[in-house]
Backbone as CSV, one residue per row, in Angstrom:
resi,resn,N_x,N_y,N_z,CA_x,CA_y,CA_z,C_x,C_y,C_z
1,UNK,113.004,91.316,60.884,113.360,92.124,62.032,114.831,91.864,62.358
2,UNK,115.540,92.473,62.822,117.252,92.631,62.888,117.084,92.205,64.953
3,UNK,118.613,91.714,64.732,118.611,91.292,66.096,118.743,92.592,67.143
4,UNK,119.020,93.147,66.885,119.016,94.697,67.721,117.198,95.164,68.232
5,UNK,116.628,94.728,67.034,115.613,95.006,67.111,114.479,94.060,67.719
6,UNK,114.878,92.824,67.917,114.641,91.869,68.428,114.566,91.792,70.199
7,UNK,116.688,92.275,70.173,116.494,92.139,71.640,116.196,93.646,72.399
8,UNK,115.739,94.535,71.798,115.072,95.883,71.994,113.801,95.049,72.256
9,UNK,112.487,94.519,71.568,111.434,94.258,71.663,111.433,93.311,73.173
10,UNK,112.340,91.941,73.621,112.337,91.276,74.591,113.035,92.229,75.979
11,UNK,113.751,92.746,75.760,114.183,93.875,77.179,112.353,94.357,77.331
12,UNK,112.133,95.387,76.115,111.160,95.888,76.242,109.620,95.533,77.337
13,UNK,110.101,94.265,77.303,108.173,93.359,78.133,109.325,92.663,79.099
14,UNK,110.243,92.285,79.202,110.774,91.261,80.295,110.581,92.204,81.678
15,UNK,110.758,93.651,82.006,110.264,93.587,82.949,108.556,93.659,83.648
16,UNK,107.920,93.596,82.602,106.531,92.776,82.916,106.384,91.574,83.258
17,UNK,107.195,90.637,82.540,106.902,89.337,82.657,107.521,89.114,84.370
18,UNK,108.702,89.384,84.813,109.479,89.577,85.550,108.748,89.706,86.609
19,UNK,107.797,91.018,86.817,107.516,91.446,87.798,106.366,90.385,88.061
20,UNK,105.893,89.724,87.111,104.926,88.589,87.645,105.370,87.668,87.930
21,UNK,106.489,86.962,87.464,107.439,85.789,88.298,108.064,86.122,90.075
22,UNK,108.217,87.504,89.692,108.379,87.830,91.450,107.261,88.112,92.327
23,UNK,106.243,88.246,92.037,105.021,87.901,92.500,104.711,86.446,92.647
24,UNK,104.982,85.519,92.201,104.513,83.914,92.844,105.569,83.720,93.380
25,UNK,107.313,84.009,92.953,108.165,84.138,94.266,108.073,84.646,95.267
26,UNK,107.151,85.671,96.174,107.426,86.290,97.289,106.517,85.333,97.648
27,UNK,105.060,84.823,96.698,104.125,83.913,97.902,104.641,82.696,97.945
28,UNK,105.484,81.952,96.939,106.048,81.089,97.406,107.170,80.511,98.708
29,UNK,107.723,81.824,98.779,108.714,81.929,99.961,107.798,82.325,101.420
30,UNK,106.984,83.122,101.097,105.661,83.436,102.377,105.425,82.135,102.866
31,UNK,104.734,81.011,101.682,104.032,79.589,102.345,105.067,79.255,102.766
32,UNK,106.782,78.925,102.473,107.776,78.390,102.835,107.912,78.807,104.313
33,UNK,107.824,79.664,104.552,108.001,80.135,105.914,109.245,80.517,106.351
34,UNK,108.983,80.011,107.757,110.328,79.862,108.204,111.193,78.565,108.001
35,UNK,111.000,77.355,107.093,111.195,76.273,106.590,112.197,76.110,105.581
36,UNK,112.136,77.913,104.800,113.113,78.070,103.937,114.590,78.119,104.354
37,UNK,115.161,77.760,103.618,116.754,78.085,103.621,117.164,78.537,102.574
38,UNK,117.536,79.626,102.129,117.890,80.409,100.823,119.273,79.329,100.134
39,UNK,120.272,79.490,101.790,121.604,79.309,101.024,121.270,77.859,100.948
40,UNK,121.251,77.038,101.442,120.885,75.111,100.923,120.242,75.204,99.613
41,UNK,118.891,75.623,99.918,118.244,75.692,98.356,118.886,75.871,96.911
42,UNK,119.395,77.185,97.333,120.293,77.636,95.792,121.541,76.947,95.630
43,UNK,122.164,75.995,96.216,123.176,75.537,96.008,122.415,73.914,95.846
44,UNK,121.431,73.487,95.836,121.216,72.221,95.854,120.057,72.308,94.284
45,UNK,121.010,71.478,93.570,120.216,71.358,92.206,118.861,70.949,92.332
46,UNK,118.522,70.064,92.902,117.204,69.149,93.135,116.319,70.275,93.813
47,UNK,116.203,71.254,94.537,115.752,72.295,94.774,115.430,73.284,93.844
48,UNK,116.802,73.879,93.485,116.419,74.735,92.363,115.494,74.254,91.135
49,UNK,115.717,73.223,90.624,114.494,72.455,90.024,113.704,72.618,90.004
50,UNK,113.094,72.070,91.419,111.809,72.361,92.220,110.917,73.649,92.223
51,UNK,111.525,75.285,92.760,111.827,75.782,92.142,110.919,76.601,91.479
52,UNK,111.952,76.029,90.460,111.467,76.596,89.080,110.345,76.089,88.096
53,UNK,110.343,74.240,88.645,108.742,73.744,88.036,107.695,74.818,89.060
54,UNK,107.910,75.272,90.596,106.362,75.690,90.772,106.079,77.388,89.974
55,UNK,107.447,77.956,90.356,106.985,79.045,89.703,106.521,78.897,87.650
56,UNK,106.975,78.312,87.220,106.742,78.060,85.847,105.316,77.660,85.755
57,UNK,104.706,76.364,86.847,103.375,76.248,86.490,102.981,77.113,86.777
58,UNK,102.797,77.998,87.814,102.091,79.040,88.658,102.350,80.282,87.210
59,UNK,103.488,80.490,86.649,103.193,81.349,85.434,102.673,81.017,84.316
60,UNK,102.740,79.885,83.941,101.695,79.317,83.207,100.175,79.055,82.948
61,UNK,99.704,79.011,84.211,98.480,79.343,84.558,98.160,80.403,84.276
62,UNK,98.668,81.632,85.062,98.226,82.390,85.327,98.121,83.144,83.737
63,UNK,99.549,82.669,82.472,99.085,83.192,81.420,98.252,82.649,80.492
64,UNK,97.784,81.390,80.195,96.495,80.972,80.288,95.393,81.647,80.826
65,UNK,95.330,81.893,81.664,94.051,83.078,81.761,94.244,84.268,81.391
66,UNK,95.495,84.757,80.924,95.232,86.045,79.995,95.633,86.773,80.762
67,UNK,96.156,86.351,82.368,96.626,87.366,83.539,98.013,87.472,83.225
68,UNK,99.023,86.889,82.968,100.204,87.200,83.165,101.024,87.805,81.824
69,UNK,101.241,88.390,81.902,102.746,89.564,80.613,103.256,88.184,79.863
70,UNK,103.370,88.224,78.470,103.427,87.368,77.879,105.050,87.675,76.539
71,UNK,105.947,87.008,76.040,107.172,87.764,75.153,106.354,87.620,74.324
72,UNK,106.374,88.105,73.216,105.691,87.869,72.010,106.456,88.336,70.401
């Protein structure tokens, strides 16, 4: 397969996968509440981290059960 054709196939599903990572982001920021701080967070590494381990497990799971858009 040629790289054109490659990154044709990953555009192709990323906004599937996408739209399920912004789905455990909106409930993650929901439980956050009013507790969140956008601008601290994104400027503080140890946060962004954070992060990104819950949404990653939370997509991980969820593709383990066969629920979430997968690159392939």
């Amino acid at each position: 397969m040629s790289s054109a054709d490659e990154r044709a196939a990953i555009l192709a599903q990323a906004p599937a996968v996408l739209g399920d990572l912004l789905v455990d982001l909106k409930y993650e920021i929901t439980e956050k509440g009013a507790s969140l701080d956008y601008k601290s967070d994104l400027k503080s590494p140890e946060e962004v981290r954070s992060w990104r381990n819950v949404l990653l497990s939370s997509y991980e799971k969820e593709m383990k059960k066969g629920k979430a858009a997968v690159f392939k």
